[in-house]
N, C-alpha and C positions, 0 to 999 in steps of 0.2 A: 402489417403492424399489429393486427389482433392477436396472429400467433406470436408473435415478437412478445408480447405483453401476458399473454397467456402461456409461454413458457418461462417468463422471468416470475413471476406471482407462484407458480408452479415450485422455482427455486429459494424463492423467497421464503415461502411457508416449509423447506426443507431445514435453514438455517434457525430461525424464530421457532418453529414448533418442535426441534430435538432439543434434548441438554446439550450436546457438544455444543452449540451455536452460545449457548447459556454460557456455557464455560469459556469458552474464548472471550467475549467480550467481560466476563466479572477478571479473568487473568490481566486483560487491558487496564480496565478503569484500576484493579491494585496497584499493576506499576505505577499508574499515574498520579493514583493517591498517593503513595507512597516519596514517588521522588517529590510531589510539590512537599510535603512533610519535610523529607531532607532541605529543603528550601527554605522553607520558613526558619526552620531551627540555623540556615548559613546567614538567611538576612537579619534575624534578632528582632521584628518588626521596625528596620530599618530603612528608608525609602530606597531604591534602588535607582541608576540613571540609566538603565535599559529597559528594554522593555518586559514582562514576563515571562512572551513568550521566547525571546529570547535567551534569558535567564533558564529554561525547561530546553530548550534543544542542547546547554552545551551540559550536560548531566547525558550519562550512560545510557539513560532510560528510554529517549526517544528513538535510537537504532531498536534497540533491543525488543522495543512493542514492533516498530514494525519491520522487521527479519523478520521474528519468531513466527509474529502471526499470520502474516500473508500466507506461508506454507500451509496452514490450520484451517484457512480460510479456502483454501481451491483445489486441495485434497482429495476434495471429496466430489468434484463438479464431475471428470472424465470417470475419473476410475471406479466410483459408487456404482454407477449406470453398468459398467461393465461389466462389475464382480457379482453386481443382483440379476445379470441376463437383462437390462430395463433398457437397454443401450439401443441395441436393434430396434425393440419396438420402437422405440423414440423416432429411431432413423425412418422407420416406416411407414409417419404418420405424415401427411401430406406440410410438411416446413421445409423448409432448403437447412442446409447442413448451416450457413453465416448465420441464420435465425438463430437457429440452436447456440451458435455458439457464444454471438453478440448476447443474447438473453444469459445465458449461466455467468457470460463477465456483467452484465447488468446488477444480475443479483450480487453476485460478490463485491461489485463497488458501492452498492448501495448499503450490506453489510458492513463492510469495511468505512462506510461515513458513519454509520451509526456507532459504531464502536470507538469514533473518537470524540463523537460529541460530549462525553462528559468533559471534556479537556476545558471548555469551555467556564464550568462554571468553578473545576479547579483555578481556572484564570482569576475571576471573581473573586477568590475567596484568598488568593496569595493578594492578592489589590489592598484588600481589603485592613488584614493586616500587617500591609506593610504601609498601609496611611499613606501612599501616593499615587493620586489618580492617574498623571500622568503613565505613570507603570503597564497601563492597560490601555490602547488603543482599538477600537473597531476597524479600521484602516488595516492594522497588523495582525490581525485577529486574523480579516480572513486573505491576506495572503500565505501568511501562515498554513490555515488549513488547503488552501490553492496548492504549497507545496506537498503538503500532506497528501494530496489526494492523487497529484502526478507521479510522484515515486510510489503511491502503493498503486496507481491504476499499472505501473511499467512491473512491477512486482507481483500482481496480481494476474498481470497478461503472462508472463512469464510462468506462474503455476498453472494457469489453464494448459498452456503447451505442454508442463511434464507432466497434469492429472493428466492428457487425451494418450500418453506416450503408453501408458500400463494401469492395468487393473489393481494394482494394490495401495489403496491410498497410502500406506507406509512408505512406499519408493516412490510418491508421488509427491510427499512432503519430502524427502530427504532430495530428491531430485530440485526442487522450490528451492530448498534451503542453501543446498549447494549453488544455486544457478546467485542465489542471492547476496550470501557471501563473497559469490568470484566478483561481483559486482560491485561490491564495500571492498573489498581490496583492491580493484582496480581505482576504485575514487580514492583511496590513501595511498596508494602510487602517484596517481596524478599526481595527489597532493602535495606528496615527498619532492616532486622534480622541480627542477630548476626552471626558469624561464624559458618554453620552447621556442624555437629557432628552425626547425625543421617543419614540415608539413607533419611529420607523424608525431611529433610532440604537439604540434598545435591539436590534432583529431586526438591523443592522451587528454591532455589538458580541456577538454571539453567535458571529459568525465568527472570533474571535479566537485562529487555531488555535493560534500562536504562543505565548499565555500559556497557553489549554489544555494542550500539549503539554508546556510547563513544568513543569505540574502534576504529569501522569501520571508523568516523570521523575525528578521528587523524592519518589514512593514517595502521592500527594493521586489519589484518583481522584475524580473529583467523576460526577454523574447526570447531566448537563446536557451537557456533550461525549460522554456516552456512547448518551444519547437522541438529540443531534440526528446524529452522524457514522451511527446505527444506521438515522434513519430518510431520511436523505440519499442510502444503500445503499441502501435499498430502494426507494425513488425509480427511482433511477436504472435495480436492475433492471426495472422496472416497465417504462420506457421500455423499455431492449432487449426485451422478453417485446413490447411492440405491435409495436418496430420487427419482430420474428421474424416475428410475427403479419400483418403489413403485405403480407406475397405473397402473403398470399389475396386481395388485393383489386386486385390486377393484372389 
């Protein structure tokens, strides 16, 4: 557990004490500034009968923070260590290869909460002037972020497996981005089909992140997107822990 903590504080002070780190999360909190502005200006300070945060996921904005960034975010976790030679040593200091790995997704879930917490008090401030309390629930608040955090932890395990895949964080985000994309397409296929009737439309129709996402938003957590996004992550770290594991057999 010591090393477990002592290589996430490690990753920690990677992200908080460069600019890139700086930079991704001021990109974040713009979009979000930004679309709750387009908000304000659609509701006229008019009360609305949703919720807000509902009102913020069906605006372009919420894909768009988190595609973009995840890749930005895990970039750098494999492929930095490899390209500076810090890789090896890393490998050779007395931690199992799951330490390492679970610690760099430590870190990057833990940056990735922080980079959304402004969301929060943009909540606050559309509430506010749109003069209906109702508008704002604690309850919806944080399922909301519940869903927030399960599609970026599945998106996030997904970039550690292509940062561990190469040395250049560039094809490490564009590999993210890709893997991320297939994945928002596969949920607007889902979405597109008609009522499944086969077993392999029913396992389609499971990928429906779009209505899932819906859900979490409007305050509905259901067991079914929180099983399959939970065991999706785990998947994936799975993958990176062999890819890690894969230099021993060099």
């Amino acid at each position: 557990m010591r090393a477990w903590w002592t290589l996430t504080r490690r990753e920690l002070a990677g992200f908080f004490l460069s600019l890139s780190g700086y930079i991704i999360i001021a990109a974040a909190v713009f979009m979000m500034g930004y679309s709750f502005v387009v908000l304000l200006v659609k509701l006229q300070q008019e009360p609305t009968p949703m919720p807000v945060t509902e009102v913020f996921y069906n605006t372009q904005f919420f894909w768009l923070i988190v595609i973009l960034t995840t890749p930005m975010i895990t970039m750098r976790l494999f492929a930095l260590e490899k390209f500076s030679g810090t890789f090896e040593t890393l490998m050779t200091t007395p931690v199992s290869d799951l330490q390492v790995v679970l610690a760099k997704f430590t870190a990057a879930m833990v940056f990735y909460t922080v980079m959304w917490l402004p969301l929060l008090p943009c909540l606050f401030v559309v509430q506010h002037y749109t003069h209906d309390p109702a508008a704002f629930d604690p309850g919806t608040a944080a399922s909301t972020f519940l869903g927030i955090l399960l599609l970026g932890s599945l998106l996030i395990s997904l970039g550690c497996c292509a940062s561990a895949l190469t040395r250049s964080q560039v094809i490490a985000a564009m590999i993210s981005l890709a893997f991320g994309a297939g994945i928002f397409m596969l949920a607007w296929i889902a979405d597109q089909l008609p009522a499944p009737v086969t077993w392999q439309g029913h396992v389609l129709a499971s990928f429906t992140l779009f209505d899932q996402m819906h859900d979490f938003v409007r305050g509905v957590v259901d067991t079914r997107p929180v099983v399959l996004l939970g065991s999706l992550t785990l998947f994936f770290l799975f993958l990176t822990l062999r890819v890690v594991e894969s230099r021993r057999w060099k």
